[in-house]
C-alpha positions in Angstrom: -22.6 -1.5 2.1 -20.1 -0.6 0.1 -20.2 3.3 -1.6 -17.6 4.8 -3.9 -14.9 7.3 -1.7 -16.0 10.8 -2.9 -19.9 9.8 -3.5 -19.8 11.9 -6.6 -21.6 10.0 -9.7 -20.0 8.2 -11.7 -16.6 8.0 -10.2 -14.9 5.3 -8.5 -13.5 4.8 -5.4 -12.9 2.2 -2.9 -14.2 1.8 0.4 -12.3 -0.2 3.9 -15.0 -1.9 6.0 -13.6 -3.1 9.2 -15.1 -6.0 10.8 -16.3 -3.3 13.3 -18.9 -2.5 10.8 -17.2 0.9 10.6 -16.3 2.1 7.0 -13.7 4.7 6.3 -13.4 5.8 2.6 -9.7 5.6 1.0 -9.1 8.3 -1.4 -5.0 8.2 -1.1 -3.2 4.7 -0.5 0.3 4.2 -0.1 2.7 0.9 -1.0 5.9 0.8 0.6 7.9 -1.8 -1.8 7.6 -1.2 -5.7 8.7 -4.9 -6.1 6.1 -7.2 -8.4 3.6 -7.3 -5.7 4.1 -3.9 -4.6 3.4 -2.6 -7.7 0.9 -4.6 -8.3 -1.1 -3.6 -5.2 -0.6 0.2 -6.4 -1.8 -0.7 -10.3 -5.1 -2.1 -8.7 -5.5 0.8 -6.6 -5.3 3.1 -9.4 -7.2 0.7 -11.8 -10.4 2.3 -9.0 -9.0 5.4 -9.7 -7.4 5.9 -6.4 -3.9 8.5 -6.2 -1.0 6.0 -5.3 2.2 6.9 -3.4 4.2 4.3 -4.6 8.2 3.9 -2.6 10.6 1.7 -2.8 14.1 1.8 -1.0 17.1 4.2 -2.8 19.3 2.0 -4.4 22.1 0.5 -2.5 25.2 1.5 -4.7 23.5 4.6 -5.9 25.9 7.7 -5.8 23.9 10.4 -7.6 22.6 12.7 -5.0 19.6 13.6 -7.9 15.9 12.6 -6.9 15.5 10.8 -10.0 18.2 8.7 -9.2 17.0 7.9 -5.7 13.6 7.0 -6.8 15.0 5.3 -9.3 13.4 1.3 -8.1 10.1 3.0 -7.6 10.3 4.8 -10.8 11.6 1.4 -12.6 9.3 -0.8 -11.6 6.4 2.0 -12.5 7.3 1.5 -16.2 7.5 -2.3 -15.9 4.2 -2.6 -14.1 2.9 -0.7 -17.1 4.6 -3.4 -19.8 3.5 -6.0 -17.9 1.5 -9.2 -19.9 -0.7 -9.6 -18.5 -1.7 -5.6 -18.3 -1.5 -4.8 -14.4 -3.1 -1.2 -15.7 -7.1 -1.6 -17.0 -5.6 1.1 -19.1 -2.3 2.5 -19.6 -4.1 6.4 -18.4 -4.5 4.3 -14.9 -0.5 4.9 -14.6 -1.0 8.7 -13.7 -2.2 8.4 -10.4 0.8 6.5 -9.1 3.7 9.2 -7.8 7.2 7.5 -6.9 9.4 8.4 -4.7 11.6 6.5 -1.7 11.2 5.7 1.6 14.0 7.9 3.0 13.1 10.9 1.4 9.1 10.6 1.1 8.2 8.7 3.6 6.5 11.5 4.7 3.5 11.5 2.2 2.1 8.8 3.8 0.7 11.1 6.3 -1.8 12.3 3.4 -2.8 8.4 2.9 -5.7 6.5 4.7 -4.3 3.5 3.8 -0.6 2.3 3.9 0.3 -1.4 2.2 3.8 -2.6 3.6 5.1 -5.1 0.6 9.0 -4.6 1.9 11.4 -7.3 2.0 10.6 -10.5 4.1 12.6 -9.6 6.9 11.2 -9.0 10.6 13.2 -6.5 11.6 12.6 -4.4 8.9 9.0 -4.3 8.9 9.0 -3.6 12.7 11.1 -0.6 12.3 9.1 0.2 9.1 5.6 0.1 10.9 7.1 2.4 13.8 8.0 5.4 11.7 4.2 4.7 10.1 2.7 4.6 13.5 4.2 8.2 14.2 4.3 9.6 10.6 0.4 8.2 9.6 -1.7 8.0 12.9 -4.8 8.5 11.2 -3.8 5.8 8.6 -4.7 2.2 8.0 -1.6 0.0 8.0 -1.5 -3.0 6.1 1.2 -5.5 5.5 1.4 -7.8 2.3 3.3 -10.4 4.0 3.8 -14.0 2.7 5.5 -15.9 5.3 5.9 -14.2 8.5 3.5 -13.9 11.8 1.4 -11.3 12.2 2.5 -11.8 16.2 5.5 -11.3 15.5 4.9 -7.9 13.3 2.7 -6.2 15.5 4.5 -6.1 18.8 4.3 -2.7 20.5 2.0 -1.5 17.7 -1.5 -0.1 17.8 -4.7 -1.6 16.1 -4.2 0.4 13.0 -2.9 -2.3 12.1 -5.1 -4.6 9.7 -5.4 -7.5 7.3 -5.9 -6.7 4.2 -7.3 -8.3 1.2 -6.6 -8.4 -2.5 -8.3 -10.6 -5.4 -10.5 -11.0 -8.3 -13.2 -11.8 -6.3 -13.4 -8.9 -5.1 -15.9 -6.7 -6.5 -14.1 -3.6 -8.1 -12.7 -1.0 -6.3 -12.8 -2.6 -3.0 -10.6 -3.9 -0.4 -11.6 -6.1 2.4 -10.1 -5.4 5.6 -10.7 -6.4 9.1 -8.7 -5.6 12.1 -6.4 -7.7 13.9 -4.6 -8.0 17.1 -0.7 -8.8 18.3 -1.7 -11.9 19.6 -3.4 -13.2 15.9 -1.0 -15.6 14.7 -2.5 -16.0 11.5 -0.6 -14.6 7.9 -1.5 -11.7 6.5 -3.5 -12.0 3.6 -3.3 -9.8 0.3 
């Protein structure tokens, strides 16, 4: 059931099948939060050879206007990922199909993405205002959240079901992630 995104041989892709029996190819994913998991979420997604948009917030005391120096977490924690033991990357190559940038200035690209990761702080308030912006910027998107500890009730008020769990592990075969959709009134955790 499950077929590689651009159906050309040989190449690899991953594939979202909703519990609706619908499945929607992802050929562009992006993660919001370059943090471990965050970047972690974006090396599997390149490791099946999927293009990653991969943000993280500008840093807080930063006063160089320069776009290096705003994507500067996202950027940093693309170089760690790639020294990380153990490898996050199958192969260091992988690494070339995640872009950085930040969330106030890219934000944007995630209306080219089929499926947006949320792995932000553990705050409420900032995931709600997060997943509002995404709701207007990415309609066509999937939106995912890699929460740990908060409701999904609790996320999801006002939102639309774009929304979805999402799920990321080695039992998974590779290049695909599990998703199924889920409503405001779930009060189970995310899973990923």
């Amino acid at each position: 059931n499950l077929h590689p995104s651009s159906g050309r041989q040989g190449e690899r892709g991953a594939m979202v099948r909703a519990m609706s029996s619908t499945a929607r190819p992802i050929r562009r994913v992006a993660v919001l939060g370059a943090g471990v998991m965050g970047s972690g979420i974006a090396a599997h997604c390149a490791n099946a050879g999927i293009p990653v948009v991969l943000l993280d917030i500008v840093p807080p005391k930063n006063t160089d206007p320069s776009k290096a120096a705003r994507d500067a977490f996202a950027t940093g924690a693309l170089a760690k990922t790639l020294k990380a033991k153990p490898a996050a990357f199958m192969h260091p190559r992988n690494a070339v199909l995640v872009s950085t940038g930040n969330l106030e200035d890219d934000l944007a690209k995630t209306a080219d993405c089929d499926l947006v990761i949320e792995a932000v702080i553990e705050r409420l308030d900032i995931k709600q205002a997060l997943f509002a912006k995404l709701e207007a910027i990415a309609p066509n998107a999937i939106i995912a959240s890699n929460t740990s500890g908060l409701r999904i009730a609790d996320m999801l008020v006002g939102r639309t079901e774009q929304f979805t769990e999402v799920a990321f592990g080695s039992d998974q075969p590779e290049g695909t992630i599990l998703t199924r959709p889920i409503r405001a009134n779930d009060g189970r955790r995310l899973l990923a």
